[in-house]
N, C-alpha and C positions, 0 to 999 in steps of 0.2 A: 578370522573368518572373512571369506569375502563379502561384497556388498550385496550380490545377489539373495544369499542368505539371512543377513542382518536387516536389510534395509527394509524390507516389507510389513507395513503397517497393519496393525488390528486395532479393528472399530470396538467402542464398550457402548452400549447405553447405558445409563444413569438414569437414577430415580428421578423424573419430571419432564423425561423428553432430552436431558443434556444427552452431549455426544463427550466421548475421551477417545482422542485415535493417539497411539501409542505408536513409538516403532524401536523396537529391541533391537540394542546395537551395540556391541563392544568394541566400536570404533575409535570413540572418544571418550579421554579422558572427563572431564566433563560432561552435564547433562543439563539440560533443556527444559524447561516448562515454559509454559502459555496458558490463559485462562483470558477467553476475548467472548465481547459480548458483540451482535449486530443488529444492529437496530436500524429502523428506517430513518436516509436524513431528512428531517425537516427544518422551517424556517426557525420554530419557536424553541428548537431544543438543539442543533446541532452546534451553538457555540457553548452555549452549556455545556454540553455533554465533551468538548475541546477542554474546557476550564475545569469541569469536573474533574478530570483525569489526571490534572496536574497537581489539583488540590489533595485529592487521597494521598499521592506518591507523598506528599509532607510527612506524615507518619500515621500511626494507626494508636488506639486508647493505650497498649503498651507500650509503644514507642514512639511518643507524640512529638517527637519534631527529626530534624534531619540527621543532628548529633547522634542522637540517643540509637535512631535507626542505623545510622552508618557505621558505630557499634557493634550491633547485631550483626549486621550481614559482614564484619569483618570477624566476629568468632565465628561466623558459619565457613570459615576459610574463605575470605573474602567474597562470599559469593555477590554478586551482579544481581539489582534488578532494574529492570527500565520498563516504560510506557509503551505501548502498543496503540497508535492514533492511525487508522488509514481509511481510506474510502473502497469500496468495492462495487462496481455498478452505482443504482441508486442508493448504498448501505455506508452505514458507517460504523466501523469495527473498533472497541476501543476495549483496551484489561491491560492484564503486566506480562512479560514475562522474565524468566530468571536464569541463569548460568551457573551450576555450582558445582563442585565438584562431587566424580564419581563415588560410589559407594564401596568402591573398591578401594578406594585410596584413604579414605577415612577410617575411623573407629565408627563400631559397632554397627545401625542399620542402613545409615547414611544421613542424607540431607534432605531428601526430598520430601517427607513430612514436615519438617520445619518450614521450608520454603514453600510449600502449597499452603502453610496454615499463615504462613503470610500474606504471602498473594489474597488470600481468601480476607484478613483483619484488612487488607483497604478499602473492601466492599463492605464485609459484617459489622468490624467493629474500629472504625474509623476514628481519629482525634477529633472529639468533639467537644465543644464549650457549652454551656447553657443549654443542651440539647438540640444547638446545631453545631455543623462542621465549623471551623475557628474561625474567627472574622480575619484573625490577624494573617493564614494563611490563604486565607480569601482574596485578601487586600493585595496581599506580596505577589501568589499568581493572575492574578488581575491586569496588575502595572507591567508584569512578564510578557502576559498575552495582547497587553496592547502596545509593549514594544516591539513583540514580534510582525505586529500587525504594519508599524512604522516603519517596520526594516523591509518590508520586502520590497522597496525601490532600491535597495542594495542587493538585488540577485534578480537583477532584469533579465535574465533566461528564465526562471521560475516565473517573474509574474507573467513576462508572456505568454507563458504555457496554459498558466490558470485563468486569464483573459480569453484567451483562444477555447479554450473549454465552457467557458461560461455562455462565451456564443453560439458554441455548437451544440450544446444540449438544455440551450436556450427556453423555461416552463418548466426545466427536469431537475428533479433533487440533485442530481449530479454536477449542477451548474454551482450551487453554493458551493462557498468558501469554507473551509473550518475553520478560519479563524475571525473571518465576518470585518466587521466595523467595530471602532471604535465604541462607538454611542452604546449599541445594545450590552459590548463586556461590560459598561461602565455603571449599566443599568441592575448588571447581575449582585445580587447579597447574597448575605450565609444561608441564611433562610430558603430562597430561590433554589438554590444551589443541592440542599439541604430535600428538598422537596424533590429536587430532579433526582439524587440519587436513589432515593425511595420510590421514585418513580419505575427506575431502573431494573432494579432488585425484585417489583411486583408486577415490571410487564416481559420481561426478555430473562431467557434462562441462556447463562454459557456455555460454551463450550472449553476442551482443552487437550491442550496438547505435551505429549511427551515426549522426548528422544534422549536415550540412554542405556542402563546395564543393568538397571533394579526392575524390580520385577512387577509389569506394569497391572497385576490383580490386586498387588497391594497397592499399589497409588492409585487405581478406583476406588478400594475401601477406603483408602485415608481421604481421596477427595470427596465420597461421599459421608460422609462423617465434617470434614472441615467448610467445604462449601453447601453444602445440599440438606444437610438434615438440622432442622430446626434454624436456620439463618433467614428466613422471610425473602429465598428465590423460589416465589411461586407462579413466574409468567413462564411464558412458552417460547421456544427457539422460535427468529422469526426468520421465514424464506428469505431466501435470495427475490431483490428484485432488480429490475434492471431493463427501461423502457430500450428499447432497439430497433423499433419499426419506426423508426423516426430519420431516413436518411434527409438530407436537405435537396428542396430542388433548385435553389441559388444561393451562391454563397455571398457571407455577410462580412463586410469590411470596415474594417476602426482601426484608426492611427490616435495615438497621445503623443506626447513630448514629453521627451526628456534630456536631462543635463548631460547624461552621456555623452561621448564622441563619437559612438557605433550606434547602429541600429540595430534591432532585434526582431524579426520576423518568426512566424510561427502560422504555420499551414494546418487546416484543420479538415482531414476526409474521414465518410462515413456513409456506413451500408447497414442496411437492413440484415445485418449476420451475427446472432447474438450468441452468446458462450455455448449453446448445444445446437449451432448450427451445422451440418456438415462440411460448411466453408471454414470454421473455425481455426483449425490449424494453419489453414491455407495462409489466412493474416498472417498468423505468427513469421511463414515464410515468405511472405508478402514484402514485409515489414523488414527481415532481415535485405532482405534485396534491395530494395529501397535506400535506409539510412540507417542501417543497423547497426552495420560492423562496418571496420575500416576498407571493407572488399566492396562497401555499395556502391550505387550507382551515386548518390546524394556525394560520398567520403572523394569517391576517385574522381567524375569529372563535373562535378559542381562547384568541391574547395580547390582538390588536386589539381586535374587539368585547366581550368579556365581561372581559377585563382580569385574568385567571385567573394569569397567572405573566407573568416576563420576560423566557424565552427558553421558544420551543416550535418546534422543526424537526425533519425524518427525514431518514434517508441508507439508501440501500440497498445489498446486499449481492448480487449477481447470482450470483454463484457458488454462493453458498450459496441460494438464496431466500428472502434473508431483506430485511426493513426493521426499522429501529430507531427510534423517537421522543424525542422527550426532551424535557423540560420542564424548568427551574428556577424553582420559585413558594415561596410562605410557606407556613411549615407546614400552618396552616389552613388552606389550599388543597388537600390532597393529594388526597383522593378525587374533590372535586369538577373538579378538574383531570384527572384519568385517565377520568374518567367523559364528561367532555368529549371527551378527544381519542378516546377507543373511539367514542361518538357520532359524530366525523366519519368516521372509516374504515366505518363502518357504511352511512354514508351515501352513500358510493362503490361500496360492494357494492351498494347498492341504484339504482346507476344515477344519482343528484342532483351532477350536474357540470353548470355551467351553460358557456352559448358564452364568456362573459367570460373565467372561470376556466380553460377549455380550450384557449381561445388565447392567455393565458398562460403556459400551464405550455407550448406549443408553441415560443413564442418567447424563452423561458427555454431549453430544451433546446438550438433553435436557436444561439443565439449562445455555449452552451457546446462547441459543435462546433465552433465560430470560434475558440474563444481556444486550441484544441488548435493552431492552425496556427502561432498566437507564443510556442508554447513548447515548446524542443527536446526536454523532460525528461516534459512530458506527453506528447509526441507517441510517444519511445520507452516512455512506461510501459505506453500504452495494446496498441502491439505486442508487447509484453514478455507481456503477457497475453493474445495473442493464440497468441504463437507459444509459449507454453509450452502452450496446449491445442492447437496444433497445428490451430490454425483460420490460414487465409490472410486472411481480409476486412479489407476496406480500413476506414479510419476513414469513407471516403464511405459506403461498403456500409452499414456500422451506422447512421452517420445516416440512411441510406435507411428503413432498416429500422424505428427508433424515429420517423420521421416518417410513415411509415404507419399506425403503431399506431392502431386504432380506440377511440371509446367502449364499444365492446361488450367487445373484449377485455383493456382497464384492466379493468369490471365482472368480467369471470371472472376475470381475475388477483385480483382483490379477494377475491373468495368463493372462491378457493383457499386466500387466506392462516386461518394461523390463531395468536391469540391465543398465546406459548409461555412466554414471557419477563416479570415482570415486579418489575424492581428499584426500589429506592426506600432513598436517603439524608438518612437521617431530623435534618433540622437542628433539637437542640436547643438551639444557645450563643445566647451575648447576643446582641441590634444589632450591637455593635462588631465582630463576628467577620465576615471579610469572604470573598470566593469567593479 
């Protein structure tokens, strides 16, 4: 069947407010679940709730450690589970989800009761000790997350990205870190821990997602029966939020030091144009023109023709309204590098998009519309962020929408943005020191 047919999604509500959007497809072999909670970041729960997530994945009362579990999910024909950690606006979204194989391809009614009653025992009925979650897998993902916390001087494009965000939405949940400092993981116990998931369980109800070949009336019965009834989720879905009237009126600048040999630069603009604005899509193609694809402005005469650093691309931020840039060049390069790529967004506010470059950055978008159809986990992520603001539109709808986008209003979206952000890691080490 083609995609047109298959690919369209139906919403369920569930008993407590949950949402299930399904999308029936006999595309793939393989099928999809998700089961992600959103909750507002704050200062006092958002590394908890980082370390929480880790700690469930250890195993659940019948499958209390990683052996036992890795067992399981290999007679499920090996099926995949992994964590689900990300930010959304001010939100932070965190569950499982799974990969197993289709119901076609197995005996009897498939997998996907199994694996939602899984997914469901690391929230319900989790490996606990003395009636809290284990010290001992407490302890392990602890040292995990505050090595991860130690490492990110080892991916000096990421922390300058997360620096540069931190100042541009400067007061805004969206500035935290999810993985924080040291001191507080270090402060966290079973107990704490232990507390927050039941905190979880009776302030925020899930949501979940499906994509495959079974028949998605029965996997709401089975999910309402496995997560919903009588398991102690009795809070309520919580909105999207997402501060947006917050553009900067001058931007803020910080340099550190580092052993590098490169510097690492990271531009940070924003507009008052938040996910249901009508300028909305405009970003997206904003964005593409910009430092998107190899066709931008940032790719062809920032690295390409003036040979200024050796990576320079943008990504944006729809929710928030924001884009971010980023370079990595020689030190000597620094200024004249940032002075560079300000000149090209400048240059967009002023209208200088040529037909080349404009149907590039069209056919770029294009065919990133396509690759959402061969992949289960983008296809759920993208409704995931839909149905958590509580918009219905289809993935077609949006492509509609970002393939109308005019030159005019890329332009106004341009001259919305404004300059907020701007970080820079200052590479003093030798040659030898490497990214």
């Amino acid at each position: 069947m083609r995609s047109d047919d298959t690919m369209r999604g139906r919403l369920f509500s569930l008993p407590g407010g949950a949402k299930f959007f399904a999308v029936p497809t006999d595309r793939f072999k393989c099928e999809y679940f998700s089961c992600r909670f959103q909750t507002p970041i704050r200062p006092e729960t958002v590394q908890k709730n980082t370390l929480l997530l880790s700690v469930l994945r250890r195993g659940t009362a019948k499958f209390p450690d990683q052996t036992a579990l890795s067992r399981h999910l290999d007679f499920l024909y090996s099926s995949a589970v992994r964590s689900v950690l990300s930010t959304r606006g001010d939100m932070q979204t965190l569950g499982f989800s799974a990969d197993f194989l289709g119901e076609d391809y197995v005996e009897g009614k498939g997998l996907y009761a199994a694996i939602t009653a899984l997914c469901a025992s690391f929230f319900t009925d989790p490996a606990m000790e003395n009636g809290h979650l284990r010290a001992d897998h407490t302890e392990t993902e602890k040292r995990n997350m505050i090595d991860a916390i130690r490492a990110k001087i080892n991916n000096p494009r990421a922390l300058c990205a997360a620096k540069c965000r931190e100042i541009l939405y400067s007061g805004e949940p969206a500035a935290l870190d999810l993985l924080g400092e040291e001191e507080t993981v270090s402060s966290i116990d079973a107990e704490s821990l232990t507390a927050r998931l039941r905190a979880l369980r009776t302030e925020n109800m899930p949501d979940f997602f499906y994509v495959g070949n079974s028949d998605p009336q029965r996997i709401a019965a089975v999910l309402e029966e496995t997560f919903l009834t009588a398991n102690g989720f009795s809070g309520q879905r919580n909105p999207m939020r997402a501060v947006t009237e917050n553009a900067p009126q001058k931007a803020v600048y910080a340099t550190e030091k580092t052993s590098l040999s490169q510097g690492k630069l990271t531009l940070g603009f924003r507009a008052d144009i938040g996910d249901r604005h009508p300028l909305s899509p405009a970003i997206v193609v904003l964005n593409e023109l910009y430092g998107g694809s190899p066709a931008s402005k940032l790719f062809l005469h920032v690295r390409e023709d003036k040979g200024l650093c050796y990576q320079c691309s943008s990504g944006a931020d729809r929710t928030k309204g924001a884009i971010l840039a980023a370079a990595g060049m020689k030190p000597e390069n620094r200024q004249v590098t940032e002075d560079a790529m300000l000149a090209e967004f400048a240059a967009l506010a002023r209208g200088e998009i040529g037909d080349t470059e404009w149907e590039a950055a069209r056919l770029s978008l294009a065919n990133a519309f396509l690759q959402y159809e061969d992949n289960p986990a983008a296809l759920c992520a993208f409704y995931a962020g839909r149905i958590a603001s509580d918009d219905d539109e289809t993935i077609e709808e949006w492509r509609e929408r970002v393939m109308r986008v005019t030159r005019e209003e890329v332009v106004e979206a341009a001259r919305a943005m404004r300059l907020g952000a701007v970080y820079y890691l200052d590479g003093c080490g030798s040659e030898e020191a490497t990214e």
